[in-house]
C-alpha positions in Angstrom: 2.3 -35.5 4.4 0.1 -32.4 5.4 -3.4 -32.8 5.2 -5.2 -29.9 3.5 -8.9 -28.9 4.2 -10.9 -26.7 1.6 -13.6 -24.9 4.3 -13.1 -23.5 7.6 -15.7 -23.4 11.2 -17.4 -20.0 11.2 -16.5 -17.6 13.7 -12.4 -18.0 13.7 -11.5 -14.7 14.6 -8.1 -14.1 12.4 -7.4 -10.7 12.8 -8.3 -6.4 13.1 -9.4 -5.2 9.6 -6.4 -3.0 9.4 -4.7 -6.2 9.3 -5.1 -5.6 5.7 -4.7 -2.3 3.8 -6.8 -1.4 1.6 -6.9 -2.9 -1.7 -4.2 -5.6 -0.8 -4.8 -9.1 0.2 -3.3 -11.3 3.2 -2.5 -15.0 3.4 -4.1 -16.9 6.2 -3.2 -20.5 6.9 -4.9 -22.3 9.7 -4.9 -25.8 11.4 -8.3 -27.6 11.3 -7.6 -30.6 13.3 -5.1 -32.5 12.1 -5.1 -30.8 8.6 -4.3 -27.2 7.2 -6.5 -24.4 5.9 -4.7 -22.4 2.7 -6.8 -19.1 2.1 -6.4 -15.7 1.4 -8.6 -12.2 2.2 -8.7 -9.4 0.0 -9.7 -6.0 1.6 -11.7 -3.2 -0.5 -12.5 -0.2 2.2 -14.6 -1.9 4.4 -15.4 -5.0 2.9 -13.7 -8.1 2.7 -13.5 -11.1 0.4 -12.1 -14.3 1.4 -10.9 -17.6 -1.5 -9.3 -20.8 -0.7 -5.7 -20.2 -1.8 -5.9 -22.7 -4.7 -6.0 -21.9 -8.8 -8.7 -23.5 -10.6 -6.5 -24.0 -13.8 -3.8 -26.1 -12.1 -4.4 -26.6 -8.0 -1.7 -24.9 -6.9 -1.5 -21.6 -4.4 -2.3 -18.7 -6.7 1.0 -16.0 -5.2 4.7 -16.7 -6.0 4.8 -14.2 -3.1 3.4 -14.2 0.2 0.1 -12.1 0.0 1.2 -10.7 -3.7 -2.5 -12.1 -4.7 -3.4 -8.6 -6.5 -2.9 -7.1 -9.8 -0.5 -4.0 -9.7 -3.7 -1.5 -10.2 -5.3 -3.6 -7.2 -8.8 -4.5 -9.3 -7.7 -7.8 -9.8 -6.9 -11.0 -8.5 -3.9 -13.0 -10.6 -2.3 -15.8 -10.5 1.4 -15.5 -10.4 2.4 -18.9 -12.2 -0.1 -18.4 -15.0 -1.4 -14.9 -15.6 -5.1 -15.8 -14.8 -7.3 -13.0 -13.1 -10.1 -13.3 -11.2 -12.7 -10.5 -10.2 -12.1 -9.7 -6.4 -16.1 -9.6 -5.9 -17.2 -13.3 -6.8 -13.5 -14.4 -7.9 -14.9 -15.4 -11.3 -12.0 -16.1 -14.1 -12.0 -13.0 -16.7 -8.8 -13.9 -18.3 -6.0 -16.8 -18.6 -5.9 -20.6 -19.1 -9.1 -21.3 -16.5 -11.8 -18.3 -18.1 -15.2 -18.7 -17.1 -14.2 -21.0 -14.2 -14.0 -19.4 -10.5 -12.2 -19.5 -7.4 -13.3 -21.2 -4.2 -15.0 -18.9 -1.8 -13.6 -19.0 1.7 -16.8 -16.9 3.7 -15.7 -14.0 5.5 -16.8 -11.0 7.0 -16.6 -7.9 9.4 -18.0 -8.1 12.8 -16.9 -5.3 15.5 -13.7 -4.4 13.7 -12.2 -8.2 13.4 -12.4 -10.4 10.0 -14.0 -13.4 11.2 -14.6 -16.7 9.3 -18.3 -17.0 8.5 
């Protein structure tokens, strides 16, 4: 059985920001010890936005498709098994089976050109 951990150390260095286009979201999985990290970015310009990979409405990983986190237009994070959508900015739940509810915020951020846990 895989062990899975909900926060991360600050200042894990996972990658350039052009790692991620704009607009589009990445899955990150990392090992914390003995136990796994499930998260995901989501790029807009030069900011990022990072949530543990996890639905509110039912616990499990929010993409039936590796790093297809985003809405078609972009503007919106969904959930592939159950058509919830979350704002990208706070990942607050503006439609679907877990409204007013939010995601877990993984902190992230941009230092010299890298996303680096914060």
């Amino acid at each position: 059985m895989i062990n899975r951990v909900y926060s991360t150390p600050p200042g894990v260095t996972l990658g350039p920001l052009d790692l991620i286009a704009d607009r589009k979201a990445r899955n990150f999985v990392l090992e914390i010890g003995e136990a796994h990290f499930h998260g995901f970015v989501v790029r807009e310009g030069a900011r990022v936005y990072g949530y543990v990979d996890r639905c509110p409405h039912a616990g499990m990983p929010l993409a039936e498709d590796l790093d297809e986190y985003l809405t078609p237009k972009g503007d919106l994070i969904s959930c592939g098994w159950h058509g919830a959508l979350f704002r990208i900015s706070d990942g607050y739940c503006v439609g679907g089976p877990c409204a007013g509810r939010s995601l877990t915020p993984w902190p992230v951020q941009v230092v010299d050109g890298q996303i680096v846990t914060a």
